[in-house]
N, CA, C and O atoms as a Maestro MAE file, in Angstrom:
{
 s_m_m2io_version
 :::
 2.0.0
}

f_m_ct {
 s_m_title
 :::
 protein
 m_atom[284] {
  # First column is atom index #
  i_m_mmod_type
  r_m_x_coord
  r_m_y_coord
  r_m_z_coord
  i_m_residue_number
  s_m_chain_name
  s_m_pdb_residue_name
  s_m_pdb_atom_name
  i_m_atomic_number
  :::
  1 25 114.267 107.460 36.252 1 A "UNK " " N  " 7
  2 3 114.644 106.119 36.642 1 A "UNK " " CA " 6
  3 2 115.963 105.718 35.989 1 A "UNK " " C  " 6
  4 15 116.852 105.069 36.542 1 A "UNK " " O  " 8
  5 25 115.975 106.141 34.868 2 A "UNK " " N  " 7
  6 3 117.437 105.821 34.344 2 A "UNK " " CA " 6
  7 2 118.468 106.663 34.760 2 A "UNK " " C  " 6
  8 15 119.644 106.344 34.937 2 A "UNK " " O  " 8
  9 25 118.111 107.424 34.860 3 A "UNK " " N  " 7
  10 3 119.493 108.298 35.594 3 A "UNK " " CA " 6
  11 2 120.038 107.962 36.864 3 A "UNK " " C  " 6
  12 15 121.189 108.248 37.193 3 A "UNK " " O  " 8
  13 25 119.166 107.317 37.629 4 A "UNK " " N  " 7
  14 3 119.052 106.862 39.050 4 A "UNK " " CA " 6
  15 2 120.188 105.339 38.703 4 A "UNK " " C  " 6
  16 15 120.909 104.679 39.451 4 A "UNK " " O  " 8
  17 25 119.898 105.252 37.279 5 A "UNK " " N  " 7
  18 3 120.466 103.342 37.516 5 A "UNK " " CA " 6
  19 2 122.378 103.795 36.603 5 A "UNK " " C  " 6
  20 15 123.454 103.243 36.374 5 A "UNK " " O  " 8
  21 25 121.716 105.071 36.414 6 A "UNK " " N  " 7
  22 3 123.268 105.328 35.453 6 A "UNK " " CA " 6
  23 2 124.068 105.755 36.549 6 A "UNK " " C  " 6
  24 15 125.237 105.390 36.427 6 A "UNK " " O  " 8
  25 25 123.898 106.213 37.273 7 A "UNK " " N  " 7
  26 3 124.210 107.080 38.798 7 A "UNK " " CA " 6
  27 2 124.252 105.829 39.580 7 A "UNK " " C  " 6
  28 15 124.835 106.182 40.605 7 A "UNK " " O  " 8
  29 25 124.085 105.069 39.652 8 A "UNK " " N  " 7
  30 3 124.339 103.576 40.613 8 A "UNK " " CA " 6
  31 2 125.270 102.618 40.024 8 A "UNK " " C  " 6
  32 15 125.645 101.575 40.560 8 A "UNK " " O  " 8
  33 25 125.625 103.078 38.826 9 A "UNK " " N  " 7
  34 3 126.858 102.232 38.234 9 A "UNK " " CA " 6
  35 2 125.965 100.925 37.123 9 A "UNK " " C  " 6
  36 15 126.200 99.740 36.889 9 A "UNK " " O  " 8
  37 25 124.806 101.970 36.627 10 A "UNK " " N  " 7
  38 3 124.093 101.156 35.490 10 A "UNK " " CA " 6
  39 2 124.840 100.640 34.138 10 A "UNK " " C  " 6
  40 15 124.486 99.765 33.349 10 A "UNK " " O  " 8
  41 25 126.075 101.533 34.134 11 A "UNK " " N  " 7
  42 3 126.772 100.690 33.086 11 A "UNK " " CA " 6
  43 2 127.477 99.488 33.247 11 A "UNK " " C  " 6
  44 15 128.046 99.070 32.238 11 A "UNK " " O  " 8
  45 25 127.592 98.716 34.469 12 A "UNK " " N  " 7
  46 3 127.657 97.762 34.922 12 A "UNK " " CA " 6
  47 2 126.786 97.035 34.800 12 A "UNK " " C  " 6
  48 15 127.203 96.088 34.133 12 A "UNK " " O  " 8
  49 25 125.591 96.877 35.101 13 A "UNK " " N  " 7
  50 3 124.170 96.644 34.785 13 A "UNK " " CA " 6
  51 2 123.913 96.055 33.401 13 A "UNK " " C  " 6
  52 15 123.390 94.957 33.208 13 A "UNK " " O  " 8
  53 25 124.419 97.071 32.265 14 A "UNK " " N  " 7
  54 3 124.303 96.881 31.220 14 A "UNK " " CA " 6
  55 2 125.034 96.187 30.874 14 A "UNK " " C  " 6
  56 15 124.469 95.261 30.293 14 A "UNK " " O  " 8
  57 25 126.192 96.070 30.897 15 A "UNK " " N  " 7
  58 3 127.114 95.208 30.553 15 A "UNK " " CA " 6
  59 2 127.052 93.433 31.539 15 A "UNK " " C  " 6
  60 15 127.481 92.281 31.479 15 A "UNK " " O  " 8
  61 25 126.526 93.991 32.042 16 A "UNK " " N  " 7
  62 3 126.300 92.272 32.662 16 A "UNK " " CA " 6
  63 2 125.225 91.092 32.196 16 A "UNK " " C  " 6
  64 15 125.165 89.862 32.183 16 A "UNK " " O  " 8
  65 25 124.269 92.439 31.754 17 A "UNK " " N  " 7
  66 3 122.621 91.996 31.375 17 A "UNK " " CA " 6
  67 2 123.474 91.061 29.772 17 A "UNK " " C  " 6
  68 15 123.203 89.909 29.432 17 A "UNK " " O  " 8
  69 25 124.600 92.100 28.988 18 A "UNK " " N  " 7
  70 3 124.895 91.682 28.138 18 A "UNK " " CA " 6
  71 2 125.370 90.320 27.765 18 A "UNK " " C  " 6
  72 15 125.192 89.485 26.878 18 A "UNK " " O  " 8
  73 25 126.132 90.504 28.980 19 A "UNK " " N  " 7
  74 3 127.356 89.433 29.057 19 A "UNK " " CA " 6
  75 2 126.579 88.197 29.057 19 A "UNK " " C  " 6
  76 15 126.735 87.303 28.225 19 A "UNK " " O  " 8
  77 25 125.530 88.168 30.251 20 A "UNK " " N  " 7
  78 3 124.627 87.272 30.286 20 A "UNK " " CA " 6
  79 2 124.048 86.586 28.651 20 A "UNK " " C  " 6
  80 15 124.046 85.463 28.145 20 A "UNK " " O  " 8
  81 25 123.675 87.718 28.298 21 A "UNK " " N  " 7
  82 3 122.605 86.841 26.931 21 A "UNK " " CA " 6
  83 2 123.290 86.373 26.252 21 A "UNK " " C  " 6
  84 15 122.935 85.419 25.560 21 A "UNK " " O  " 8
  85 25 124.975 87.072 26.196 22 A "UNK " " N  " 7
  86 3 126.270 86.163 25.176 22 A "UNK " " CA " 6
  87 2 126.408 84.623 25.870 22 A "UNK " " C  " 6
  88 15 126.772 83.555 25.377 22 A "UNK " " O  " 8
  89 25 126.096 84.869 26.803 23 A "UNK " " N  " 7
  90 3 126.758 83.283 27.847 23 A "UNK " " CA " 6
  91 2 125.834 82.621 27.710 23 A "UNK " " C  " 6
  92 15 126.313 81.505 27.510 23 A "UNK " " O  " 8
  93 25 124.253 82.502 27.664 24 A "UNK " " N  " 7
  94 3 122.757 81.883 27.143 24 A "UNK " " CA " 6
  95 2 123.435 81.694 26.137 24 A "UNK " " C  " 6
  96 15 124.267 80.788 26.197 24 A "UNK " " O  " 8
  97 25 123.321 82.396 25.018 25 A "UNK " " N  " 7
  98 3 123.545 82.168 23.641 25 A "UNK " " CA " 6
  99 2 124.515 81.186 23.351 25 A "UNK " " C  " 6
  100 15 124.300 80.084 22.847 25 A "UNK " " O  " 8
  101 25 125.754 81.729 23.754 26 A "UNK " " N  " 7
  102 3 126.762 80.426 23.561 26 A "UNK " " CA " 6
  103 2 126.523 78.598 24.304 26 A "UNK " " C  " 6
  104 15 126.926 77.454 24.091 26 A "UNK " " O  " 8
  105 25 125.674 79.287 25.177 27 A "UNK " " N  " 7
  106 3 125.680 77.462 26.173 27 A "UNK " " CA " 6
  107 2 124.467 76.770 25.053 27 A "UNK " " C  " 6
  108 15 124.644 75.655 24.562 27 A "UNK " " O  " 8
  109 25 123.101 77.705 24.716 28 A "UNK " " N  " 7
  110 3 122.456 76.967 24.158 28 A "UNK " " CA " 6
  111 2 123.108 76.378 22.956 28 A "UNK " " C  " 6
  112 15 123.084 75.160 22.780 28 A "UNK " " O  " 8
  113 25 123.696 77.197 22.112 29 A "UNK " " N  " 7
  114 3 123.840 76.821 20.663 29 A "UNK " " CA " 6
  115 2 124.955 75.619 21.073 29 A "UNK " " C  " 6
  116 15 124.779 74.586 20.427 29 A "UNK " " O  " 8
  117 25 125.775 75.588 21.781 30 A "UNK " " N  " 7
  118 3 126.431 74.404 22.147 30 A "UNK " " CA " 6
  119 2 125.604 73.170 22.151 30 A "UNK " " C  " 6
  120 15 125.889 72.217 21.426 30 A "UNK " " O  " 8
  121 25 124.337 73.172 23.148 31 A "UNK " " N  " 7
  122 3 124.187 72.488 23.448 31 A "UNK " " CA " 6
  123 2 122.896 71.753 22.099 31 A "UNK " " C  " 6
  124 15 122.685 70.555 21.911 31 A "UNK " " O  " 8
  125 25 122.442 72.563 21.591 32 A "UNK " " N  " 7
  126 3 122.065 71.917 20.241 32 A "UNK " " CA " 6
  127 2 122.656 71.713 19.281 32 A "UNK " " C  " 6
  128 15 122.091 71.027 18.429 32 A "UNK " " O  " 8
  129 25 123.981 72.197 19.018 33 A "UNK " " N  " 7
  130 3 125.009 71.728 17.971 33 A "UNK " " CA " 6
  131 2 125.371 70.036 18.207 33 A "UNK " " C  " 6
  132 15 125.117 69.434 19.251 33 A "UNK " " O  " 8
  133 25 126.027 69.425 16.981 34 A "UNK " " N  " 7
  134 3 126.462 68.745 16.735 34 A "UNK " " CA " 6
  135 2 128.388 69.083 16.247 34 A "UNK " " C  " 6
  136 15 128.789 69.899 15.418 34 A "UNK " " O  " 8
  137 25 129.193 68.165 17.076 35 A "UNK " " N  " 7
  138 3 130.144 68.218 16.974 35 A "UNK " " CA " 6
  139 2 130.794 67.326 16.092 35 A "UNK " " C  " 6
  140 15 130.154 66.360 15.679 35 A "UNK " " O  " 8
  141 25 131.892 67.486 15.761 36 A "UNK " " N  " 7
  142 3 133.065 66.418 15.106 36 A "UNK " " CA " 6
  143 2 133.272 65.528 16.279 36 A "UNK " " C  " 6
  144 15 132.606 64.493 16.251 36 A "UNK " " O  " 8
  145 25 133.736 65.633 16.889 37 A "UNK " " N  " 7
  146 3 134.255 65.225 18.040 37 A "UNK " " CA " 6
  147 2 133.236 64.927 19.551 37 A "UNK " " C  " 6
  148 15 133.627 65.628 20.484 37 A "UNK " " O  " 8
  149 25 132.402 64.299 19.792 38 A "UNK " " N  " 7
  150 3 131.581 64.302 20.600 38 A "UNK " " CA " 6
  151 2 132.324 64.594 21.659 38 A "UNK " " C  " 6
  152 15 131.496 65.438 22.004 38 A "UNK " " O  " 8
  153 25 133.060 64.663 22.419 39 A "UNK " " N  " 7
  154 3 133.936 64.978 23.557 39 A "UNK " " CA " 6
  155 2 133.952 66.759 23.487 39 A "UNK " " C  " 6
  156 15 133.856 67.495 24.469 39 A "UNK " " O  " 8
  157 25 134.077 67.128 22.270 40 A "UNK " " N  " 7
  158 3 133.765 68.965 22.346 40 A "UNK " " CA " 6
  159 2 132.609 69.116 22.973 40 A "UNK " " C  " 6
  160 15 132.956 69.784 23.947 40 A "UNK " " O  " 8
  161 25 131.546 68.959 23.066 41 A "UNK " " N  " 7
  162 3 130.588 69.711 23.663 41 A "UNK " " CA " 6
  163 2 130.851 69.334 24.948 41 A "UNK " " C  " 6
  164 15 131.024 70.408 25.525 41 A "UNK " " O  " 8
  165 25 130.970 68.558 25.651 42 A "UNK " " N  " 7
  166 3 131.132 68.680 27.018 42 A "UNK " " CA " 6
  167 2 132.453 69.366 27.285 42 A "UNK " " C  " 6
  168 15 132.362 70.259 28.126 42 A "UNK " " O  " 8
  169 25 133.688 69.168 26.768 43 A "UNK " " N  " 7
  170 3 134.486 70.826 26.511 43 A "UNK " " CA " 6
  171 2 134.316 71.816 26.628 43 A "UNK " " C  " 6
  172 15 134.831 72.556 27.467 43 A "UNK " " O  " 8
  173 25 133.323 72.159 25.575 44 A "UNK " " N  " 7
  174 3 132.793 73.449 25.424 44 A "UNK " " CA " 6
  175 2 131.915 74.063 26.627 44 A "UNK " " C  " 6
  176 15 132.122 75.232 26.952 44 A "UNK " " O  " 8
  177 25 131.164 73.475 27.140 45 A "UNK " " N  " 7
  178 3 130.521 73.702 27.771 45 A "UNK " " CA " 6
  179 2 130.829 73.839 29.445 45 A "UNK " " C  " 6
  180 15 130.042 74.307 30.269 45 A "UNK " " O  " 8
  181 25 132.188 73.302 29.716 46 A "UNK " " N  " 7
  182 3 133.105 73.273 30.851 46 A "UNK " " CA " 6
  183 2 133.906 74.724 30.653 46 A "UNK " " C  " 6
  184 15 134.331 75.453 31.550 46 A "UNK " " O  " 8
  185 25 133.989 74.933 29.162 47 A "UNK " " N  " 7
  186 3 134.937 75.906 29.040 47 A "UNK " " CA " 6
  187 2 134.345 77.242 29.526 47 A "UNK " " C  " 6
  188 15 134.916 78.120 30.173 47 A "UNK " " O  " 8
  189 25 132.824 77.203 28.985 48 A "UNK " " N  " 7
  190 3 132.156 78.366 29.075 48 A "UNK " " CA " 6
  191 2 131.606 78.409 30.632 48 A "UNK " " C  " 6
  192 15 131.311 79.569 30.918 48 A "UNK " " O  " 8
  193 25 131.404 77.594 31.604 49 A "UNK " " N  " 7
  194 3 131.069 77.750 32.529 49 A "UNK " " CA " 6
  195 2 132.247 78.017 33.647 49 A "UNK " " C  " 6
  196 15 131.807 78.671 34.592 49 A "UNK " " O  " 8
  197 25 133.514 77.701 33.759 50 A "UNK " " N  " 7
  198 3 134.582 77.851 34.216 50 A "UNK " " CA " 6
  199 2 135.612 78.976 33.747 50 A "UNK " " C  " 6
  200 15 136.383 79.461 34.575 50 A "UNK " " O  " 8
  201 25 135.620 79.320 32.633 51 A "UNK " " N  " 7
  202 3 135.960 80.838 32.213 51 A "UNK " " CA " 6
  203 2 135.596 81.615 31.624 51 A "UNK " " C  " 6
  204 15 135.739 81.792 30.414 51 A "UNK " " O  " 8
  205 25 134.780 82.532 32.764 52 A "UNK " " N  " 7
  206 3 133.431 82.877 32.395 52 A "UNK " " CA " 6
  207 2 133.502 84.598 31.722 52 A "UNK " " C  " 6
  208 15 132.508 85.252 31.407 52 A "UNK " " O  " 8
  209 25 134.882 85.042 31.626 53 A "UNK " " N  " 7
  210 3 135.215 86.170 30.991 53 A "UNK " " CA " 6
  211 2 135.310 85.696 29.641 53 A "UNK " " C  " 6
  212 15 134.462 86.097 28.843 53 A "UNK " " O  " 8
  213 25 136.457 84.686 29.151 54 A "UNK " " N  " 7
  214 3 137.213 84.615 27.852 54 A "UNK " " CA " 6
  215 2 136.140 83.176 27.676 54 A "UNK " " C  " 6
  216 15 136.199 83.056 26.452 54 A "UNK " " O  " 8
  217 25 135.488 82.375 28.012 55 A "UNK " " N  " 7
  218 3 134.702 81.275 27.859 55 A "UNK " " CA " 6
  219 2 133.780 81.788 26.095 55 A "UNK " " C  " 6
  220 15 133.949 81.541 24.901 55 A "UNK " " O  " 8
  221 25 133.127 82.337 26.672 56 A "UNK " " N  " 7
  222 3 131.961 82.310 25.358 56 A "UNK " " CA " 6
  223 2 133.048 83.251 24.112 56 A "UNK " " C  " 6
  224 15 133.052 83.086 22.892 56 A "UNK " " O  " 8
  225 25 133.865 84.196 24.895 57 A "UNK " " N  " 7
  226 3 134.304 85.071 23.287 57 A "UNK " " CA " 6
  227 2 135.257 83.588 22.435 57 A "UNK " " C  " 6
  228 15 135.347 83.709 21.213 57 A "UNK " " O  " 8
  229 25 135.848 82.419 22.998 58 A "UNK " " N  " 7
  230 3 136.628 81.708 23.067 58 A "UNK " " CA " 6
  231 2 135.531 80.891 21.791 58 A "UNK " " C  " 6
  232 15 135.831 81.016 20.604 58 A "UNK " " O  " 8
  233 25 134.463 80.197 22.146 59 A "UNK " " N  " 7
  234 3 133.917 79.897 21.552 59 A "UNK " " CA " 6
  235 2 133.141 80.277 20.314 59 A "UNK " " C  " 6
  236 15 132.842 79.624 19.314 59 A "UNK " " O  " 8
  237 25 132.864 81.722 20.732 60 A "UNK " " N  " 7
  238 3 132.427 82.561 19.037 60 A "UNK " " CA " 6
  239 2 133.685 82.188 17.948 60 A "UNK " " C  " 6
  240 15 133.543 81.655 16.847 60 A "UNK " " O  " 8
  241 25 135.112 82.680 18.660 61 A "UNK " " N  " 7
  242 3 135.867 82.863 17.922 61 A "UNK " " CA " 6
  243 2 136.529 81.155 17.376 61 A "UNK " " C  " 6
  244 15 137.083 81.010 16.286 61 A "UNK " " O  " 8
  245 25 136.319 79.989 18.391 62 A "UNK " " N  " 7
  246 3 137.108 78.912 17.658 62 A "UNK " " CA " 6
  247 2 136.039 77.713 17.840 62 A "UNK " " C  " 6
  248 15 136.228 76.578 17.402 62 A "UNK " " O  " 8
  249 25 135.194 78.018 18.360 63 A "UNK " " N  " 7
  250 3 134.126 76.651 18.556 63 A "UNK " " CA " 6
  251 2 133.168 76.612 17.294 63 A "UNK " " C  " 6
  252 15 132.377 75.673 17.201 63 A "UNK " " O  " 8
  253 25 133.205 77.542 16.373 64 A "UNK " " N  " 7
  254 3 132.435 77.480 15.322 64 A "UNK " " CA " 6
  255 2 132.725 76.473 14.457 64 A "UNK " " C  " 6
  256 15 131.838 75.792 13.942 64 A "UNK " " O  " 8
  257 25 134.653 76.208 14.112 65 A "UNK " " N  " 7
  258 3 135.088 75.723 13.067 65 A "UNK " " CA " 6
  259 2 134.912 73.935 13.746 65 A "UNK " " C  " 6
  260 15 135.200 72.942 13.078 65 A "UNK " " O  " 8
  261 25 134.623 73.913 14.528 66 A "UNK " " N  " 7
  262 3 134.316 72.393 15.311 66 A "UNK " " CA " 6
  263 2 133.276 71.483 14.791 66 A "UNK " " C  " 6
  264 15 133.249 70.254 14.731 66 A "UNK " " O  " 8
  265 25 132.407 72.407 14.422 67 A "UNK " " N  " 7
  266 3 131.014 72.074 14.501 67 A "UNK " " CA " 6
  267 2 130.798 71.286 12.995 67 A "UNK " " C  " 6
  268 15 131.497 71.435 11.994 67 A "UNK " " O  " 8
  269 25 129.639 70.425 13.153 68 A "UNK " " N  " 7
  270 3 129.074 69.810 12.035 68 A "UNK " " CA " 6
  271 2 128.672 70.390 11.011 68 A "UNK " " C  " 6
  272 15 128.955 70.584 9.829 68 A "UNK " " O  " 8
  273 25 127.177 70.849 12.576 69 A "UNK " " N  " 7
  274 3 126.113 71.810 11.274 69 A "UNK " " CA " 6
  275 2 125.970 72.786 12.495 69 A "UNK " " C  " 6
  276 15 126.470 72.575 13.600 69 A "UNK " " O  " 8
  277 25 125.242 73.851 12.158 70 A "UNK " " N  " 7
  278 3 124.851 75.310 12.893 70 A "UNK " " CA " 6
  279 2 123.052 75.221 12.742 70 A "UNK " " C  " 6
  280 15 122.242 74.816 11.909 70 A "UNK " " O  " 8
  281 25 123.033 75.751 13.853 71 A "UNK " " N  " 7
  282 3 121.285 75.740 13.720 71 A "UNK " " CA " 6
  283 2 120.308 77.160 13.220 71 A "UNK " " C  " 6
  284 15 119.082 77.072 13.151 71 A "UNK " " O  " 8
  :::
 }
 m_bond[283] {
  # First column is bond index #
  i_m_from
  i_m_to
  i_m_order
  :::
  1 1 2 1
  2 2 3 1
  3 3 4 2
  4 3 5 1
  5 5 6 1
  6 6 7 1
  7 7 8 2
  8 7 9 1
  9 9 10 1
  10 10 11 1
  11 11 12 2
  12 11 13 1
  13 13 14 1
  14 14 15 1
  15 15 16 2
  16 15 17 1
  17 17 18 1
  18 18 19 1
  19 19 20 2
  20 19 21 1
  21 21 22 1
  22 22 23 1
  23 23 24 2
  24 23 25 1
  25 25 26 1
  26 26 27 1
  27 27 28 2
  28 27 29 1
  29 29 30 1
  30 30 31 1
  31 31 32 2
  32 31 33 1
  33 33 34 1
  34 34 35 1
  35 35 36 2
  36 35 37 1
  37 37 38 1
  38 38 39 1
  39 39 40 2
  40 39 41 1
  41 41 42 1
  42 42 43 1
  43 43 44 2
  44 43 45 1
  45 45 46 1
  46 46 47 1
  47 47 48 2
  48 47 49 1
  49 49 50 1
  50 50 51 1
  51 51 52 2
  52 51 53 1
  53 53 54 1
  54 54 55 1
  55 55 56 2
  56 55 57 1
  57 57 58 1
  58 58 59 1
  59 59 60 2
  60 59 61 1
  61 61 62 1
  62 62 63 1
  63 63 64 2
  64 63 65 1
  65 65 66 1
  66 66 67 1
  67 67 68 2
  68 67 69 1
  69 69 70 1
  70 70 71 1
  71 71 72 2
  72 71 73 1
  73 73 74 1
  74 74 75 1
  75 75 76 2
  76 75 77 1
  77 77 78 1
  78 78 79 1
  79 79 80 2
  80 79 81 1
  81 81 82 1
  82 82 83 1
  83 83 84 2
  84 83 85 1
  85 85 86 1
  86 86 87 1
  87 87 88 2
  88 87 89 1
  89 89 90 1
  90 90 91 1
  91 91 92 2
  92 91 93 1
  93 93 94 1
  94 94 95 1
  95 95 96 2
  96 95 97 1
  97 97 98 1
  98 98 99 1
  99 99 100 2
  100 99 101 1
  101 101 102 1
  102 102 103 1
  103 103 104 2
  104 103 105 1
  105 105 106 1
  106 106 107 1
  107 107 108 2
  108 107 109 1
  109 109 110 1
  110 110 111 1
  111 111 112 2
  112 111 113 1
  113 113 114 1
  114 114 115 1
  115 115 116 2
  116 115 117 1
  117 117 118 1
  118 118 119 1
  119 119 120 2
  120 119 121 1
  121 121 122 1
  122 122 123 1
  123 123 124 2
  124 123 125 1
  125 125 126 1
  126 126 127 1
  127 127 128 2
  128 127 129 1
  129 129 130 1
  130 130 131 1
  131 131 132 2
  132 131 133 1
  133 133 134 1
  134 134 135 1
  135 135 136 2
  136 135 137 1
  137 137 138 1
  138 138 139 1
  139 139 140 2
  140 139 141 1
  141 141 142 1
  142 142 143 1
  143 143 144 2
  144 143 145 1
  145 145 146 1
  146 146 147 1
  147 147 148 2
  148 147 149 1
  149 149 150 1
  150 150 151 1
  151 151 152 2
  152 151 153 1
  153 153 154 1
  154 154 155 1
  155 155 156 2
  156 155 157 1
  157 157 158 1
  158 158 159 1
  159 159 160 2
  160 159 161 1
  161 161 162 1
  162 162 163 1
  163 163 164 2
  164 163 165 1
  165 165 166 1
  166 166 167 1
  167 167 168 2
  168 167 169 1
  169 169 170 1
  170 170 171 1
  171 171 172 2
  172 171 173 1
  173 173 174 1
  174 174 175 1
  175 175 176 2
  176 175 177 1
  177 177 178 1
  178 178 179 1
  179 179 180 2
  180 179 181 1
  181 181 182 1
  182 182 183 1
  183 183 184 2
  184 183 185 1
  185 185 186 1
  186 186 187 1
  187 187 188 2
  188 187 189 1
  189 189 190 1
  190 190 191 1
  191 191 192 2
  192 191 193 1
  193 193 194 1
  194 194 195 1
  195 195 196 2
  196 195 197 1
  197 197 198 1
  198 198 199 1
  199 199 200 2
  200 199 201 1
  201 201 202 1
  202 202 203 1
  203 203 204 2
  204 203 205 1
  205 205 206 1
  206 206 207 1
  207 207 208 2
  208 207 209 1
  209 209 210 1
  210 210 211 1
  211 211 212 2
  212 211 213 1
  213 213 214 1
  214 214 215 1
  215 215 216 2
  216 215 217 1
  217 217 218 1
  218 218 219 1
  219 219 220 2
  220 219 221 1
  221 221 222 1
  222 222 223 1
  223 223 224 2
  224 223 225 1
  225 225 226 1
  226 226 227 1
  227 227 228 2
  228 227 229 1
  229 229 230 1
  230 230 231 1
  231 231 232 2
  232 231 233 1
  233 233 234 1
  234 234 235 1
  235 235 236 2
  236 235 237 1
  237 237 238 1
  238 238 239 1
  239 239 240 2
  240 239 241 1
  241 241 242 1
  242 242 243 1
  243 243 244 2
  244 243 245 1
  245 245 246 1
  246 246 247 1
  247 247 248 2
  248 247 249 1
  249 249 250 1
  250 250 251 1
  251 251 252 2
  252 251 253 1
  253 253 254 1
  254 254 255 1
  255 255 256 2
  256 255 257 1
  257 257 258 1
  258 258 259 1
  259 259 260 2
  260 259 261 1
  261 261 262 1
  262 262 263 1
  263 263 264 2
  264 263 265 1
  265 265 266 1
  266 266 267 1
  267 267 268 2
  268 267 269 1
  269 269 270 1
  270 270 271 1
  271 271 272 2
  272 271 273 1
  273 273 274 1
  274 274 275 1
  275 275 276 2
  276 275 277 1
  277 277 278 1
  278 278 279 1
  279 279 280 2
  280 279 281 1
  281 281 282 1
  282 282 283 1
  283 283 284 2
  :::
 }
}
């Protein structure tokens, strides 16, 4: 079965399944964070749904230093 999904372009697959749980991950923790700026999370959350390649790495890398507290 796996060879069948590696042979169908399963590393696509994989990498999407990935991409996905980074893009969950980033929308939730957004959306239970607390911001400096109450206007960031609805930012953030425009950002990650509208650029949906560089969106969430965007936020690992600069939406952290925004934040209040981390959960």
């Amino acid at each position: 079965m796996i060879t069948f999904i590696m042979n169908m372009g399963g590393s696509f697959l994989i990498f999407g399944l990935l991409y996905l749980i980074l893009w969950i991950y980033c929308l939730v923790d957004i959306i239970r964070s607390d911001f400096k700026d109450q206007n960031m999370k609805l930012i953030w959350v425009l950002i990650i749904l509208f650029a949906q390649v560089l969106g969430p790495i965007a936020y690992l890398i600069l939406g952290k230093n925004s934040k209040i507290n981390a959960y």
